[in-house]
N, C-alpha and C positions, 0 to 999 in steps of 0.2 A: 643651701650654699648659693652664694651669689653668681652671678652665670659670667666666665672667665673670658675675657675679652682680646683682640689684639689693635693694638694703638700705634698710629705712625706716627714720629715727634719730628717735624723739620726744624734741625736748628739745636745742636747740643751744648749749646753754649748755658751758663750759671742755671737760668731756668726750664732750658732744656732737660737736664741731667737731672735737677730737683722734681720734676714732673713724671719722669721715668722713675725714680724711688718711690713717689708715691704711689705710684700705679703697679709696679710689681710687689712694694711692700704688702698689695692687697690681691694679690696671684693672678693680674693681669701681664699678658708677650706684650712687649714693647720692641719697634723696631726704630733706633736711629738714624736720622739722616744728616751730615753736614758735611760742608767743604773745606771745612779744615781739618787737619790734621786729629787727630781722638782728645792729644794731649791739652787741646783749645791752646793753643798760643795765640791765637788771633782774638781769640774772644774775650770781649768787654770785661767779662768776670775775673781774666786772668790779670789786666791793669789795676781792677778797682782795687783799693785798701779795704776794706770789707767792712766797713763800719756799720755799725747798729745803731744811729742813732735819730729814734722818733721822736724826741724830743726835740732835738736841736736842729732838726727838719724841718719842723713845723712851723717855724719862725717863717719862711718862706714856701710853705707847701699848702693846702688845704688839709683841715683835720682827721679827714681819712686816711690818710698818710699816718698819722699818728694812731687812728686804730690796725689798720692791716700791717704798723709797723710793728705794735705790741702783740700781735698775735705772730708774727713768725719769729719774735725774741721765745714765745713759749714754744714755736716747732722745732727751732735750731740744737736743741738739748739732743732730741732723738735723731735726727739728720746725722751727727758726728758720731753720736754712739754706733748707729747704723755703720758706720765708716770706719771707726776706730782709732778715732782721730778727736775726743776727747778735748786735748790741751789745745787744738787748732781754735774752741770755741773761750772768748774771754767776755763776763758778763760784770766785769769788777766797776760800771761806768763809765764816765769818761768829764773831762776838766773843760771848761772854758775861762777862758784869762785875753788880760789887756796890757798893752805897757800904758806908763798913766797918761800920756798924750792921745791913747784910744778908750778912756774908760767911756766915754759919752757913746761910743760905740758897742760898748758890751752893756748902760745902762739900757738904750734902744732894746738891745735883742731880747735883752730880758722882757722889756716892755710889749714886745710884738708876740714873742712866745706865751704870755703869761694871760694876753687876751685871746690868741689863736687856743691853746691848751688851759685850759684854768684849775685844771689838777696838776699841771707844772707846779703852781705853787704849793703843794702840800708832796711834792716831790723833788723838787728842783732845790737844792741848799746854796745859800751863799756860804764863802768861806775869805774869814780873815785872812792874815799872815801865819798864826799860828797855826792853823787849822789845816793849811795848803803846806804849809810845809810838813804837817805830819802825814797829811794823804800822801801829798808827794816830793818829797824833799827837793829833788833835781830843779824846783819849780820855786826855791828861796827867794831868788830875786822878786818876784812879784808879791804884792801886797792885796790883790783883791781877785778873786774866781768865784767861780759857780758849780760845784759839784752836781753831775746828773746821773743819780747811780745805777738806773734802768739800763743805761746803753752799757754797749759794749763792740765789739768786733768780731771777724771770723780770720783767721787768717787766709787768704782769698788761695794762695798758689797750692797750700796742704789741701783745701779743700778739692779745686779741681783735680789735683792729682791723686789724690786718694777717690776720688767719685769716678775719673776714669779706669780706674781698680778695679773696686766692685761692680762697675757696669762691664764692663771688660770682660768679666767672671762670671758673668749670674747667667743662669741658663733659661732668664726669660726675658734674656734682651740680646737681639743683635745690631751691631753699631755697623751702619753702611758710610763708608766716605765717598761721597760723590762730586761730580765738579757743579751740580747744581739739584735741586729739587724742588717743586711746583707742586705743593699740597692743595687739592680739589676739594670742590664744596659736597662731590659723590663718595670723599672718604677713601680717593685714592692718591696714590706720590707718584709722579711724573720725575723723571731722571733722563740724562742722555746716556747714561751706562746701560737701562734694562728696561722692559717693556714696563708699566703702568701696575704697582704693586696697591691691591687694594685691603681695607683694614675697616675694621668694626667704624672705627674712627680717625680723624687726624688732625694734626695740634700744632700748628702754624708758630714758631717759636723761634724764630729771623732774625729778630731785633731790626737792624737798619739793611740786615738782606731782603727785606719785604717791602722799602722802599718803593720798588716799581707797581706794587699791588697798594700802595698807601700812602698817597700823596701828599697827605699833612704830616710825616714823619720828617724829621733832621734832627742830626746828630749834636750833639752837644759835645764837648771834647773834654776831656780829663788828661791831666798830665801830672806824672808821679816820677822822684827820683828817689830810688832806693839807699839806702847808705849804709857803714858801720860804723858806731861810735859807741869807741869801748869804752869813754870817760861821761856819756851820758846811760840814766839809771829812772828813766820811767817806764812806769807801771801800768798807764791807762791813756789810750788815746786824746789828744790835746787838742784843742782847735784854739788859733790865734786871733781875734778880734783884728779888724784891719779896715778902713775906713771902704777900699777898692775892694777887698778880696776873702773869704775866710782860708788860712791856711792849716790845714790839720797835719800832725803827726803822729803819726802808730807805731805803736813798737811792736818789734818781734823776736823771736829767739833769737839768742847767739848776738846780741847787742844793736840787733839791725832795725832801720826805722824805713817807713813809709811816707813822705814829703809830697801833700799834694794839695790843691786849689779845687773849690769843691762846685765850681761851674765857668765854663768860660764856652760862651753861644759862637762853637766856629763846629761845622761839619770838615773838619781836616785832623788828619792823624799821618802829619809828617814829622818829623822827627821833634822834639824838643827844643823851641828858642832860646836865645841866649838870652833873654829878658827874662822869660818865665823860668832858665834855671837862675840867675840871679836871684830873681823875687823868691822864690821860693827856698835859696837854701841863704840869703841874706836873714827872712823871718826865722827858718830854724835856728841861727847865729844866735840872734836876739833873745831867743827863747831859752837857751844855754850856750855858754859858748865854749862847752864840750864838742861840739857841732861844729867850729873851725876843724877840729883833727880828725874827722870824719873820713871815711875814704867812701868815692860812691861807686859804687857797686854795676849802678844799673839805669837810665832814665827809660820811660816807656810814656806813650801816650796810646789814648784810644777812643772811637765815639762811642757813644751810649743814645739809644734810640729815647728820643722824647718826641710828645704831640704838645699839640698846642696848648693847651692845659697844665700841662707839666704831670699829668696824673693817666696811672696805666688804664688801659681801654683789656673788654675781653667781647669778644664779636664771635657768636655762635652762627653758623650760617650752614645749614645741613648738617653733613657730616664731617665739619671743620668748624674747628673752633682755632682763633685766630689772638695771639695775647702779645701785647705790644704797648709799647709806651713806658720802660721802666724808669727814666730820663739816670737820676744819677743813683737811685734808690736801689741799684740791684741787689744786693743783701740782704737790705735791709724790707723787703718787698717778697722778693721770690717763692718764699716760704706758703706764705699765705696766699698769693698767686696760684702756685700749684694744687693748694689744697680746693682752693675756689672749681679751677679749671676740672679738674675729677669728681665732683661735686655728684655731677652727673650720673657718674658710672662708680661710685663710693658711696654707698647708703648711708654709712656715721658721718658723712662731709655734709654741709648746709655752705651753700654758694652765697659770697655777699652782692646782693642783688643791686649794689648801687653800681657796680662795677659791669655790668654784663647790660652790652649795646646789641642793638640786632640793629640797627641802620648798616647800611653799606659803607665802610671805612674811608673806601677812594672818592 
């Protein structure tokens, strides 16, 4: 039997919580640390729209990002069963389309995807009118898309609230909330609530709270306005070609969608501007205009930690191992991240080695 460990995670935010499943899924104590509240409202994971999409990533990412993307589309299956939260995981793909004044826009992407990924093409379908409108009817108006049916989404809010559930409950994890924590390279947590707690191991998992430890970090911003709209009726998450911006829409039960801009380089998470709710619920308009009768629900914005690279870093350095840099990928990444990260102390796990720095971060 493998010898039973106890691990400190700073930072319980999307890959916080994924890393503590993997670790107790293998009868490893996990103790949590974070300063927010259990339910993460503050955390990145609870803005993102939860997309799966390594395909359509890669347009703009390095092709790693496309393997560590399709290896947590194969983890995310167990993750939700583990939860019980099943319907939260949708793997039906996902649409990309142009109005015709942006097709030169959606032939590019294809162009950049197809030589970043060159299995896109024996994966990636185009689709006429007829063809789009039998995948997804709501989507008549438009005459030319791109079916990619590898992706998919997670619904981000079931997830975290169902993961604070069974962590909540599992008797080999306790969740500390504290107003701060200092994960040590000696494998101990530093707090101002309690003397210096120490652990087999400890897992640095901050995102842009590690900041002051990791000077090439800055936040990226994401900005999302939730809605209802009971006269729109798709199926599978959509991203809108757009010369400035890609604007995606997700759907979710109960007729609700997910409206968001899939990068914008500002370290600020103050409220929602008036341009950017323009822009983004003018393109939803456009894409049906079910979408004028919408009622919106909810805006949020939030940063998401990126390096310079735009590709996540994992920095082992004693008894801390240190995992940062998701930029907008969190869903889409985590998975595989986590599984990397345990590598170590999980015999069946093999670490992807292109991922794992020992240089000093700062």
């Amino acid at each position: 039997m493998a010898e039973r460990r106890h691990f400190g995670i700073v930072g319980a935010g999307l890959l916080g919580r994924i890393l503590a499943m993997t670790l107790i899924g293998h009868g490893h104590r996990v103790t949590l640390f974070d300063r927010d509240a259990s339910f993460g409202d503050q955390s990145a994971g609870m803005t993102a729209a939860g997309m799966l999409a390594p395909f359509a990533e890669v347009e703009t990412a390095e092709s790693d990002i496309l393997t560590l993307g399709l290896r947590s589309m194969a983890l995310w299956p167990e993750l939700v069963r583990t939860l019980g939260i099943e319907t939260a995981l949708q793997q039906q793909g996902s649409v990309l389309t142009a109005h015709p004044a942006d097709q030169n826009e959606l032939a590019l992407f294809m162009q950049r995807l197809k030589s970043r990924a060159p299995e896109a093409s024996q994966t990636v379908q185009p689709l006429e009118s007829a063809q789009l409108q039998q995948l997804e009817p709501d989507l008549s108006a438009f005459h030319q898309a791109w079916y990619l049916p590898q992706e998919g989404q997670v619904d981000s809010r079931r997830f975290m609230a169902a993961s604070e559930r069974f962590l909540h409950q599992h008797p080999l994890v306790d969740w500390q909330i504290t107003s701060s924590a200092d994960p040590t390279r000696e494998g101990t947590v530093r707090t101002e609530e309690a003397s210096p707690q120490g652990f087999d191991h400890v897992f640095d998992c901050r995102g842009l709270g590690a900041a002051p430890d990791w000077q090439s970090l800055r936040g990226v911003r994401g900005e999302v306005i939730r809605i209802q709209a009971p006269e729109v009726r798709l199926q599978r998450p959509v991203r809108l070609m757009h010369p400035r911006y890609r604007i995606y829409v997700v759907p979710r039960p109960h007729n609700e969608y997910v409206i968001g801009a899939t990068e914008i380089e500002a370290n600020d998470d103050s409220p929602l501007s008036v341009r950017s709710a323009l822009e983004l619920l003018s393109a939803a308009y456009s894409l049906h205009p079910g979408f004028g009768e919408a009622r919106i629900l909810e805006t949020r914005t939030a940063c998401r930690p990126a390096l310079p690279d735009n590709k996540p870093s994992m920095v082992q350095e004693g008894k801390r191992t240190r995992i940062n840099g998701l930029y907008r990928h969190g869903y889409l990444l985590a998975p595989a991240l986590a599984q990397d990260a345990a590598a170590c102390f999980v015999p069946a796990f093999v670490a992807d080695d292109n991922l794992t720095k020992t240089e000093d971060p700062a």
